[in-house]
N, C-alpha and C positions, 0 to 999 in steps of 0.2 A: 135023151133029155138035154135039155140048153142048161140045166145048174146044178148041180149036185151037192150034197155035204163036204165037210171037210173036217178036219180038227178044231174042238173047242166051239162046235155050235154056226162055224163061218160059212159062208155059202160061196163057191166058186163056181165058174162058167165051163163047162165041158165041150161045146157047141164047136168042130175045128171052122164054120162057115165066120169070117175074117167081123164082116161088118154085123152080123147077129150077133156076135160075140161083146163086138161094142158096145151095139146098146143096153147089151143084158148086162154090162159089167158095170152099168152108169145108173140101171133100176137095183142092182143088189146091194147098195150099204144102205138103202132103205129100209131093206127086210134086215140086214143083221141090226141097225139103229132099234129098229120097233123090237127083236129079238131081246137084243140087251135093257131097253128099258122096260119090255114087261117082266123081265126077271128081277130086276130091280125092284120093281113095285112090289112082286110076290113078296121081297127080303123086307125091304123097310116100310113095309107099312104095318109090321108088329107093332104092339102096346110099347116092346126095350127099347124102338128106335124114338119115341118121343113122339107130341105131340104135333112138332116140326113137321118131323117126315109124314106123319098119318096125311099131314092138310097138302103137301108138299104130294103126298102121292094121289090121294083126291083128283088134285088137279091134273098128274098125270092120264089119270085114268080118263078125263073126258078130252083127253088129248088123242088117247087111243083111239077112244067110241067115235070119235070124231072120223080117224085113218080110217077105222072100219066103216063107217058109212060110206066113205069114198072108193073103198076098197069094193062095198055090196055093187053100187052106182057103173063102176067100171066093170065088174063081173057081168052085170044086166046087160052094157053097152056090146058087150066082147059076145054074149050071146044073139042079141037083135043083129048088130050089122056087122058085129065082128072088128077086132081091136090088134092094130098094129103094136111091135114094139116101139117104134117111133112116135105112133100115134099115143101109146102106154108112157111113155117117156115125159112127155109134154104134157101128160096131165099129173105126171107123180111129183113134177118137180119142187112146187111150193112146199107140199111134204115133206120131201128129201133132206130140202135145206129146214126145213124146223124140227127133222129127228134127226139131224147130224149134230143141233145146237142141243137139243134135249139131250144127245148122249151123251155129250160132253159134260154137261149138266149131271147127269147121273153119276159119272166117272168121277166129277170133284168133290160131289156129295157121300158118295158110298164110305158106309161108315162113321158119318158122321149125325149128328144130332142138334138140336135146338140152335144156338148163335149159331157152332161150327157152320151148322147146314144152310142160311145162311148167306153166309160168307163164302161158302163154295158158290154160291148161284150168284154173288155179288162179284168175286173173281170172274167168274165167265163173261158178267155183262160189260166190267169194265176190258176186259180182253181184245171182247167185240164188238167194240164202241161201233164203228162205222160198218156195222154189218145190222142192217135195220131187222130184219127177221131175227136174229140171235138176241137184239136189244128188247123188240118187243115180248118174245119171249122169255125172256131172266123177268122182266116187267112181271109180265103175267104169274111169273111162279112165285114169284120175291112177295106179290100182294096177297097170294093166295098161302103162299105157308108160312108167313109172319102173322096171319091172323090171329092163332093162337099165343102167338109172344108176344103180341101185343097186348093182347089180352089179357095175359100175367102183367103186363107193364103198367095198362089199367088200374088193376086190381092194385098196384103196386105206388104208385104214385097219390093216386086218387083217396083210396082205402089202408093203405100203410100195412098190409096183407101181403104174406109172399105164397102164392098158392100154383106149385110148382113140384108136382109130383115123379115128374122122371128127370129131374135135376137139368133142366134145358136152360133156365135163365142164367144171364151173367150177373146176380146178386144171392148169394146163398146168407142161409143163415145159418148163426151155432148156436143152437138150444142147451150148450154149457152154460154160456155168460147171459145169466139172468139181472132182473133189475131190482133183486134184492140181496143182502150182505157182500161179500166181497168183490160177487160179478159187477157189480153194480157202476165201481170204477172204471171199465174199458168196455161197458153196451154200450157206449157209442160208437167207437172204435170198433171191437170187437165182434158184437152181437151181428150184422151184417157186415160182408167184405164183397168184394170183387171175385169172380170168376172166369182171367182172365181169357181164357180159352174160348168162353161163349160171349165175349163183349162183340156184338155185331157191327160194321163199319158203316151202318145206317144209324149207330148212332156213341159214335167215338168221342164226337164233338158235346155229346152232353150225359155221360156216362155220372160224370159228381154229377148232376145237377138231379139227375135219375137214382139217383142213392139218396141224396141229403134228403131229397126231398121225401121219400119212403122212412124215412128213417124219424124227419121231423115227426108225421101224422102218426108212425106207431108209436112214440113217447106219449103225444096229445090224445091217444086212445087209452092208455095203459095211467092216465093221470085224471084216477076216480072223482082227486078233491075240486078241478076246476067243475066251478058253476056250469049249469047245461044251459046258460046263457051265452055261451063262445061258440063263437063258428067252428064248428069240426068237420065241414062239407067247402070243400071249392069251388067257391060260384061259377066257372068256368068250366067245371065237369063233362067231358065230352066222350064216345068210343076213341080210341084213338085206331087211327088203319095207316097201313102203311100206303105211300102214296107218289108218282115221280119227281111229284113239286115238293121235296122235303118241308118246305117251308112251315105246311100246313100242319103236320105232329110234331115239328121240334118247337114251333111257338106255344102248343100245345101244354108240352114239357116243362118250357119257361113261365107260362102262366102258372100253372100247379106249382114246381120249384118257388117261386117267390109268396104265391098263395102258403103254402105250408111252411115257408122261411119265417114271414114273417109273423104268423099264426102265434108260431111257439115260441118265438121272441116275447110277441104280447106279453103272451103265457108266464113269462120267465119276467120281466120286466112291470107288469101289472101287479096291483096290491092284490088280496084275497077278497070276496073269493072267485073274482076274476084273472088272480095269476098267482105266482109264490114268489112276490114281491123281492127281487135280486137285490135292489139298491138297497133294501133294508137287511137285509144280510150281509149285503158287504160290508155296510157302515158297521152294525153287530161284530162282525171279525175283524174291522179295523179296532175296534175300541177292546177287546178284550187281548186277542195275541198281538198290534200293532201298538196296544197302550194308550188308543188313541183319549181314554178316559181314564189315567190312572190312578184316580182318586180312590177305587176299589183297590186297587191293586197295592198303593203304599201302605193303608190298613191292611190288607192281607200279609204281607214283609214284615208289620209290626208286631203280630203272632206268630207269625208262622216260619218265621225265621229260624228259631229257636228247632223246632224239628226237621226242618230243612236240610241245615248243617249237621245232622248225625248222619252215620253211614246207611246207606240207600235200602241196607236188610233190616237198618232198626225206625224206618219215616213209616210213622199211625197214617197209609191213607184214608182214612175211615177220618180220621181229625182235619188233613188239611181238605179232604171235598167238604165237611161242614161249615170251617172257613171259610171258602171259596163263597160257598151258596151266602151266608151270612152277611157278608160285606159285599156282595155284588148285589141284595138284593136291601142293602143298607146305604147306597152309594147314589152317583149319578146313573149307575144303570140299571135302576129299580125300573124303572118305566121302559128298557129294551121288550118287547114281546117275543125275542126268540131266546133270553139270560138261561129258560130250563135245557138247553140244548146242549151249555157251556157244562165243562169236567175238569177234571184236572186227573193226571194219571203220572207214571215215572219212563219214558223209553230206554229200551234194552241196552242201545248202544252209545258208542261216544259221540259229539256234535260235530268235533274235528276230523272224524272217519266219514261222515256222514257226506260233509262240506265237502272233503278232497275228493269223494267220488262224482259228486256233483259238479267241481271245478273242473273236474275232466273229462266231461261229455257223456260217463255214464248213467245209466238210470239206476234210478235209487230203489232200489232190492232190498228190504229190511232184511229180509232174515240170508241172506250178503254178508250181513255186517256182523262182525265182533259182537259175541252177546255180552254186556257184563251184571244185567240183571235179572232175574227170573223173573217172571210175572204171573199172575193170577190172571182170570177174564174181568177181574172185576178194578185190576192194576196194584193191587197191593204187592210187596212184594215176598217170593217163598223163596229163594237167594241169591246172594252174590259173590260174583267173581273176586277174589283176594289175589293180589298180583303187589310183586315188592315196588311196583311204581304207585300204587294205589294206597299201600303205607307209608311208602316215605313222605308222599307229598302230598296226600289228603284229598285227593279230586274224586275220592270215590264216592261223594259228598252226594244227597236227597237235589241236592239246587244245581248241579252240575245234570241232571236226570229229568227231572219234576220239568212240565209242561201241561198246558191244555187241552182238553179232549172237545170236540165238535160234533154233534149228533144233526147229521143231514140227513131226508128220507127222499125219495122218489117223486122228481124226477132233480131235484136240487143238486143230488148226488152224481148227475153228468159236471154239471159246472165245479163241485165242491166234494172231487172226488180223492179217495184216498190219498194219493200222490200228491194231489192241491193241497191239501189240508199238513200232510207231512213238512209240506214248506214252510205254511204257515208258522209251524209248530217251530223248524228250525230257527227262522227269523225270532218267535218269541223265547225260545232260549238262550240265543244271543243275546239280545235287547235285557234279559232277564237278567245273566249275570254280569253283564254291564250296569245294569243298576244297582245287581246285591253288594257289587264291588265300592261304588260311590259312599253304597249306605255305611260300610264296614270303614269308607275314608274318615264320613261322617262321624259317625261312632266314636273315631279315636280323636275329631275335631272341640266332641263336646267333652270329652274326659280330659284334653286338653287344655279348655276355660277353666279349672278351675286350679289352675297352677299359673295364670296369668295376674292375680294378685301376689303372688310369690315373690316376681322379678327374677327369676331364674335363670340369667343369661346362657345356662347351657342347653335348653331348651328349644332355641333358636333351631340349630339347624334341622329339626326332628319339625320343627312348625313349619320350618321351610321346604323338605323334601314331603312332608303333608300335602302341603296345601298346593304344590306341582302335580300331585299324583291325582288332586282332588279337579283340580283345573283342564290338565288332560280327560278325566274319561266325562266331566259333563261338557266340553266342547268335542269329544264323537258322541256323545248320544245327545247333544244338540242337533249337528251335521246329519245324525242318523235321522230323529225324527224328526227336525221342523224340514232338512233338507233334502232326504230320501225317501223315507215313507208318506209323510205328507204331501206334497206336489206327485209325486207318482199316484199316489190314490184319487188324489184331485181331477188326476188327468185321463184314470181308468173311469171312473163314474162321467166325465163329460163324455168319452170315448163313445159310452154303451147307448147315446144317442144316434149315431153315426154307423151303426154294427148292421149288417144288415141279413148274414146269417150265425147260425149258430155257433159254425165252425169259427165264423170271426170271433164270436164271444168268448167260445172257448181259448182261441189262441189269443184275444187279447189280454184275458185274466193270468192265463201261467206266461204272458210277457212282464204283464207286470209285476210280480209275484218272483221271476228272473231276476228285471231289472233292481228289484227291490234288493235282493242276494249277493249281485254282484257288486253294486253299487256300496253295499255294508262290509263288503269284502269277503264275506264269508263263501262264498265260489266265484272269487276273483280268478282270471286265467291263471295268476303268478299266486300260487300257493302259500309261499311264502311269507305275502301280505299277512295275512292271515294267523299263520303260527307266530310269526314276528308281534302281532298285537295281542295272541292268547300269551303269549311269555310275557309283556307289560303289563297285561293284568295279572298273571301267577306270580310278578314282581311287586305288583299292590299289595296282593292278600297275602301273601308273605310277611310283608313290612306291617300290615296290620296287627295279625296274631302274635309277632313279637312286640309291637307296639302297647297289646292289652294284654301282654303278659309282663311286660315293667309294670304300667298302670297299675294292673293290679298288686305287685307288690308294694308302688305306693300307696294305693287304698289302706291297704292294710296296716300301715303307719298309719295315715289318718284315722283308722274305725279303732285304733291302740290311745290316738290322743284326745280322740273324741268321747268315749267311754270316759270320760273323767274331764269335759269339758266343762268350766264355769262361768261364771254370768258376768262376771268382772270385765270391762274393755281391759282393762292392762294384762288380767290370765288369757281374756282372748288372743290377744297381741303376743303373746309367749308363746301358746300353744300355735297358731300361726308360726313362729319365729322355730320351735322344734321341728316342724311337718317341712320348713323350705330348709330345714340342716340335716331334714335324711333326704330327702330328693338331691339337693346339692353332694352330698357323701356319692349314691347311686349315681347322679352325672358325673360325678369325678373317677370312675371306675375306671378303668380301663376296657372291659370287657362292653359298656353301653358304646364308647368310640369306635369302636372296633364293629360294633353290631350296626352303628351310625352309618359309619366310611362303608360298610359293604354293601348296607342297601343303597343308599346312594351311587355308588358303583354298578349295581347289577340294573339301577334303573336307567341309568345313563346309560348304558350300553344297550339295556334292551331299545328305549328307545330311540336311541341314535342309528340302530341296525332297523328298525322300523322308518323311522325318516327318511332314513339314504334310501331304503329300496319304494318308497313311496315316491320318493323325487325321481329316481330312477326309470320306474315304470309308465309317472305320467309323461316325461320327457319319451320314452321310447313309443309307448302305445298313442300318446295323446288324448286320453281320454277324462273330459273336463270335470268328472267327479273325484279323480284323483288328485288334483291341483288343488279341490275346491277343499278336498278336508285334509292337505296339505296346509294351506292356506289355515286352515281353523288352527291344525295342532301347534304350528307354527307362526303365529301371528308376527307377522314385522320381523320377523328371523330370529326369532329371541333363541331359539334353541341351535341353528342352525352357525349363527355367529358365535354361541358358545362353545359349539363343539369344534368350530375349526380354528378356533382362539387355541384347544386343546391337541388339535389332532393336525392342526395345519395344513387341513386340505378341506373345501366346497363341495357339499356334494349338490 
């Protein structure tokens, strides 16, 4: 015999004649090539190896049927006139060379599936770029077993359908993250992801545009309330096939991508009930956690104060959500259409833990953080944490807790999702006790007036560190809202003209929602910031609560002289004359001085350690929000030349 077996299926030449030997050595990786890829075919053209391989071995096979025709053709030949190896040689060659490239072929493939597979045929052609038989054949296999991945791509793009049963696409989905209750926050993110391993290099180049755009059409399916008056079909709907001229399915792609881009924009962006009108929701969330309407909100503080300031286990939620509803639906925001959506509830933890997590690049994890109140589902509270910082110094307070609740549904809940809304909440906490703070400066401004008929000169300095502490916090929540929140919102609403997909929507809302945070300081990078200005406010309401706790002892003189007040101008003029000789007696104590010089001191210090690292930080960072509410606290250096009058250094 001229060939014989060998190990592993190989065929070697036995022939000792020199030049028979030759030729036959030059016809046998012919027969081992066709050997190895019909065993191939046998393996992966299983249901496990994917629909890849099935189309992928298809093809093989009329690759074979083909060999074997030429194979019957030459057997015919070799019987009529009889067939040289030489002659056998020169007709097998074209053959030779396309099952040497198919083996290879086979070789990069084995074992692999769907993109993998591929990408092994994609390896080979770029290998053998200038090998014109090896190119047209990868050609041939790459059009023929992408059919079916195309097909999911189709389905995928066009229909927002991922129909992909032996897991061969590069886009899977997790049927955990649904798009109701909690999932509801990361289906956009979450519900489809990438599968890097099957991403095929036929299409690398538009792999996001091939997600986003699946991802658009499945929301715009699963979003019952728009009208059946919106496009839910891409006029541009074509098969897509894979092809040498890329040109043809990746334009393809981009049509679709921009088609479903901006579909769901509309959608997001349009009134009802052709969309779930975004702009009218933002302005809604500006005006209720931003204050952009606080005319609800100061009659809310005029009731609800009173409960507020009790410890967070004894606040009636049940009384302040009736408040809430009462005067928002009594106010400028009676005419809102989304006001039933608004809540009000108490969060678990502290604002200041909350912030510093936030300031340092992590995500915000509620159940992370310090719990110090229990909650019901319905936000009332069933206890609280008692901690001896929490008694000596009263911050375990309803108002220190108490925020608004925000009820989004589907698909609102991608843009205004839990995390968004979490923000929101922080900023209106901030902003909140910033104001409760003023009212409490207030407070003690109007109990005040009525000791300014008196003449009381020792009053003076008590009116004067007043009306500093009263100065300071409405020039930051000046700063805050005419010059952070407002122009930032200004500028997110002109933005959402300009947006052109989702992903931009999304990243321009929690930018602005950032810039809003950092800008108030409250996840400033410098921490610091921050605690330095919650200490000038624990500095205010300090000096308050000792402030209407004299007050009230002198009330209590006056309701003693007034109980037996008469009608006489000259008894009036008396009793007048006894009410300014116990007030004078109380200023004259010793223990009011004392009480005077310390707040005064603990506010000078807090805010002079807030000034210097304010000045400090915009000189280092440069960054022109800090200069600018410098600039406010600060006006013309009044504080600044004061302190270094004192301390003999600039900062």
């Amino acid at each position: 015999p001229v060939v014989k077996h060998v190990l592993e299926g190989h065929l070697a030449v036995s022939q000792p004649d020199v030049s028979v030997a030759a030729l036959a050595q030059k016809v046998l990786p012919l027969c081992d090539a066709r050997d190895y890829v019909g065993r191939f075919v046998d393996r992966h053209c299983r249901y496990e190896y994917g629909l890849v391989n099935m189309a992928l071995c298809a093809a093989i096979k009329e690759l074979l049927r083909e060999l074997m025709v030429r194979c019957a053709q030459l057997e015919s030949e070799h019987r009529e006139t009889g067939l040289s190896l030489a002659k056998l040689w020169y007709y097998i060659q074209p053959s030779r060379d396309t099952f040497a490239a198919l083996q290879t072929v086979c070789r990069r493939v084995l074992g692999r599936k769907g993109g993998q597979a591929l990408n092994a045929i994609y390896e080979v052609m770029v290998a053998s770029s200038t090998q014109s038989t090896a190119r047209r054949l990868c050609e041939f296999l790459t059009q023929r077993a992408s059919i079916p991945f195309f097909t999911i791509l189709s389905a995928w793009i066009y229909e927002g359908t991922l129909d992909d049963p032996y897991g061969e696409f590069f886009i899977v989905e997790d049927l955990r993250v649904v798009p109701d209750g909690e999932g509801a926050a990361g289906y956009w993110r979450g519900r489809f992801r990438f599968e890097d391993r099957h991403i095929p290099r036929l299409l690398e180049d538009v792999q996001q545009r091939v997600l986003h755009a699946g991802k658009c059409i499945n929301v715009l399916k699963l979003s019952d309330e728009l009208d059946e008056g919106i496009a839910r079909e891409c006029p541009t709907k074509q098969d897509l096939r894979y092809t040498a001229d890329e040109r043809a399915y990746i334009e393809a792609i981009d049509q679709a991508y921009t088609w479903a881009s901006q579909a769901l924009l509309r959608a997001f962006l349009q009134r009802p009930p052709y969309g779930f009108d975004l702009r009218g929701r933002l302005t809604s969330l500006k005006n209720y956690f931003l204050l952009g309407r606080a005319d609800f909100f100061e009659q809310f503080l005029d009731h609800a104060t009173e409960e507020l300031e009790k410890s967070v286990g004894e606040v009636a939620m049940v009384r302040l959500e009736s408040l809430l509803e009462l005067y928002i639906r009594t106010s400028s925001t009676a005419g809102d259409p989304y006001k039933d959506d608004i809540s009000c509830t108490l969060h678990r933890f502290q604002l200041e833990e909350a912030c510093s997590r936030l300031a340092k690049g992590y995500e915000l994890v509620i159940s992370e953080l310090q719990c110090f109140v229990e909650c019901d589902d319905t936000g009332s509270v069933v206890s609280e944490a008692t901690t001896a910082l929490g008694a000596s110094e009263g911050w375990l307070l309803g108002i220190k807790f108490f925020t608004l609740q925000y009820k989004t549904r589907w698909p609102l809940s991608l843009v205004f999702s839990k995390g968004v809304i979490t923000k929101y909440q922080l900023l209106f906490r901030h902003l909140l006790y910033c104001r409760y703070v003023e009212r409490k400066l207030c407070e003690v401004w109007v109990a005040q007036q009525a000791t300014k008929e008196l003449n009381l000169e020792g009053c003076t300095p008590s009116y004067s560190l007043r009306q500093r502490m009263i100065h300071l916090c409405r020039s930051y929540i000046y700063y805050l809202t005419v010059e952070v929140l407002g122009p930032n919102f200004h500028r997110l609403v002109q933005a959402l003209d300009s947006v052109k997909t989702v992903d931009d929507l999304l990243e321009l809302h929690e930018g602005f929602l950032d810039r809003c945070m950092k800008e108030s300081l409250i996840t400033d990078p410098s921490t610091g910031l921050y605690k330095s200005w919650s200490k000038v406010l624990s500095t205010c309401v300090l000096f308050v609560r000792n402030m209407q706790r004299f007050d009230q002892n002198c009330q209590d003189v006056q309701f003693t002289a007034a109980s037996t007040a008469p009608r006489r101008p000259e008894d009036r003029r008396a009793r007048a004359d006894d009410i300014a000789a116990s007030y004078r007696k109380m200023l004259s104590e010793p223990t009011y001085h004392n009480f005077l010089a310390k707040f005064r001191a603990a506010f000078d210090k807090a805010l002079h350690l807030f000034l210097q690292q304010l000045a400090e930080q915009g000189r280092t960072r440069v960054e022109p929000h800090l200069l600018n509410l410098l600039t406010h606290l600060d006006y013309n250096g009044f504080y600044s030349s004061h302190y270094d009058a004192e301390a003999g250094r600039r900062y």
